[in-house]
C-alpha positions as CSV (number, residue, x, y, z in Angstrom):
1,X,-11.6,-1.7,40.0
2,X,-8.9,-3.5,42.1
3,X,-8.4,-6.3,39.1
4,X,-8.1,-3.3,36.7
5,X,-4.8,-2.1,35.2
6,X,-5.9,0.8,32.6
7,X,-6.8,0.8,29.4
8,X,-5.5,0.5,26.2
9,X,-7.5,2.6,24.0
10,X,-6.5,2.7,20.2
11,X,-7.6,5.2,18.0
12,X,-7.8,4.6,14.2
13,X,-6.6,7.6,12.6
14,X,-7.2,7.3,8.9
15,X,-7.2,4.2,5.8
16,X,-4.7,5.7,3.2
17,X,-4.9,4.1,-0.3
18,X,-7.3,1.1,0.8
19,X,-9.0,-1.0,-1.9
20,X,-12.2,-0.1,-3.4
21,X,-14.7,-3.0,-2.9
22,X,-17.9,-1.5,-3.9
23,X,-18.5,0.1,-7.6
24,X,-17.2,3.5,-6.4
25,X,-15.6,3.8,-3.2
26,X,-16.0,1.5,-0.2
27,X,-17.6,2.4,3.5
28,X,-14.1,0.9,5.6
29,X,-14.8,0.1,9.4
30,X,-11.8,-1.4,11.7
31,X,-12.5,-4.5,13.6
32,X,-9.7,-5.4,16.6
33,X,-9.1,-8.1,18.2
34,X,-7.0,-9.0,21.4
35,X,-5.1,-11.8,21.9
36,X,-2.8,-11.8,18.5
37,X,-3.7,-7.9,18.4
38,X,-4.7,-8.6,15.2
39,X,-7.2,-6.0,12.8
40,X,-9.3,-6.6,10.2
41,X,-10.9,-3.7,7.7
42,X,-13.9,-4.7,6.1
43,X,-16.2,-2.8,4.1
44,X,-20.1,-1.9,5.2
45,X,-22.5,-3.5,2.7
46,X,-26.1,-3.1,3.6
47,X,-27.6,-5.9,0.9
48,X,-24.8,-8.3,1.1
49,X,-22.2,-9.4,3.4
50,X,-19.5,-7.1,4.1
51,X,-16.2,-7.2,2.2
52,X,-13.0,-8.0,3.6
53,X,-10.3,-5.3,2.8
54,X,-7.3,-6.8,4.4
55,X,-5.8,-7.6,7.8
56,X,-2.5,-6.3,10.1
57,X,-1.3,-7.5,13.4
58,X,1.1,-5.9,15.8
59,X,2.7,-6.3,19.1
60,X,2.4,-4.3,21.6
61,X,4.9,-6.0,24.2
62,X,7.0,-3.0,23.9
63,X,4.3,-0.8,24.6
64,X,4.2,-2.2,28.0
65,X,7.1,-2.3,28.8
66,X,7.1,1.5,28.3
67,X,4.5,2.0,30.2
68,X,5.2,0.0,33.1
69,X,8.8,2.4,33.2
70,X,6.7,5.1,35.0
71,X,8.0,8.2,33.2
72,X,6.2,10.8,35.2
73,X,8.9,13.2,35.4
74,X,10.0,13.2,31.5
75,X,9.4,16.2,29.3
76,X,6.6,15.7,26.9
77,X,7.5,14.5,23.3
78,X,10.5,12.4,24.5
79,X,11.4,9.3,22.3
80,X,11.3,6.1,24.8
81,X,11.6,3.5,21.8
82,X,11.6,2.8,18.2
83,X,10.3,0.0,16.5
84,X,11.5,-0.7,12.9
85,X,9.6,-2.3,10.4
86,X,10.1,-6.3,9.5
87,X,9.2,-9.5,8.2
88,X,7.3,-10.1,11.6
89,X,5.0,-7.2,11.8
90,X,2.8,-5.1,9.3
91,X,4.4,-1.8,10.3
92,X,4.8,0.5,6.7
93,X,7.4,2.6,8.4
94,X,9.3,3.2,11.6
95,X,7.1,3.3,14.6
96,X,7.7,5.7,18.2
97,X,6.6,4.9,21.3
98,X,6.8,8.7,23.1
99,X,5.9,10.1,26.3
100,X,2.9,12.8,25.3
101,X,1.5,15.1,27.9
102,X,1.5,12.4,30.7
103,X,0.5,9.2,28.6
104,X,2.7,6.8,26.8
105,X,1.7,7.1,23.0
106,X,2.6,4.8,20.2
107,X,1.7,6.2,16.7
108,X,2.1,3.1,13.8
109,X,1.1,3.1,10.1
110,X,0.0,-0.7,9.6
111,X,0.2,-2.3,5.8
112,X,-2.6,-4.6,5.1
113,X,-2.3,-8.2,4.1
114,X,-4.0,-10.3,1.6
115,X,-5.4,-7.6,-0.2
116,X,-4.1,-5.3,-3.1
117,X,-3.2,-2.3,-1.3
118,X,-3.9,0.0,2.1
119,X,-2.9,1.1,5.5
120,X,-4.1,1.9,8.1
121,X,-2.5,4.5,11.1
122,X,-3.2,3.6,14.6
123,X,-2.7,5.2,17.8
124,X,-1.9,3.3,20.7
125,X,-2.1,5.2,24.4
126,X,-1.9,3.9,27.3
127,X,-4.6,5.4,30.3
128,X,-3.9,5.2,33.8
129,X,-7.3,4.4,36.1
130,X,-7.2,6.4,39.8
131,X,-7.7,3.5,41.9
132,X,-5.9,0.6,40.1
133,X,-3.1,-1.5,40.4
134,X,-1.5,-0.6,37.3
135,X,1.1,-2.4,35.3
């Protein structure tokens, strides 16, 4: 537990306006990976193999740096950062990193590429482990 600095856990909120890849609607499932933080949505295919339905990446270097600011003492819901969409990452619209009831919270709505159409929203928060070094 003394190597361990909390966890990152990312909730995937919802697909808005994703591609259709079977005949009438598609079964979507989100596959992350570290390193690049880069997603991929694919579509569940039971007699075939399953359908890619776009990728995003994102950053989330100032994420980190949010958390390792230590904010116990602000009042829930205050704005630490914002992060405006560019050429160099898949955010669909302005993205807050926020303090939230004692955890450091990143909401972002994530436009696919090399498909059609789709986003996807993610939640980013940040979870503090009694018992480890932390950031």
């Amino acid at each position: 537990m003394e190597n361990l600095l909390g966890l990152l856990r990312v909730h995937v909120l919802r697909g808005v306006n994703l591609a259709i890849r079977d005949v009438n609607s598609s079964d979507p499932y989100v596959v992350i990976k570290m390193g690049r933080q880069m997603q991929t949505v694919y579509d569940r295919d039971f007699f075939s193999f399953d359908d890619k339905m776009g990728d995003a990446e994102f950053e989330i270097g100032s994420f980190l740096e949010a958390v390792k600011m230590h904010l116990g003492n602000m009042p829930s819901g205050t704005i630490i950062r914002t992060i405006q969409p560019s050429r160099e990452n898949c955010l669909a619209e302005e993205s807050r990193i926020i303090w939230s009831n004692g955890k450091v919270v990143q909401n972002m709505f994530l436009r696919l590429r090399n498909v059609e159409r789709g986003e996807i929203e993610l939640q980013l928060e940040w979870i503090d482990i009694p018992g480890s070094r932390g950031l």
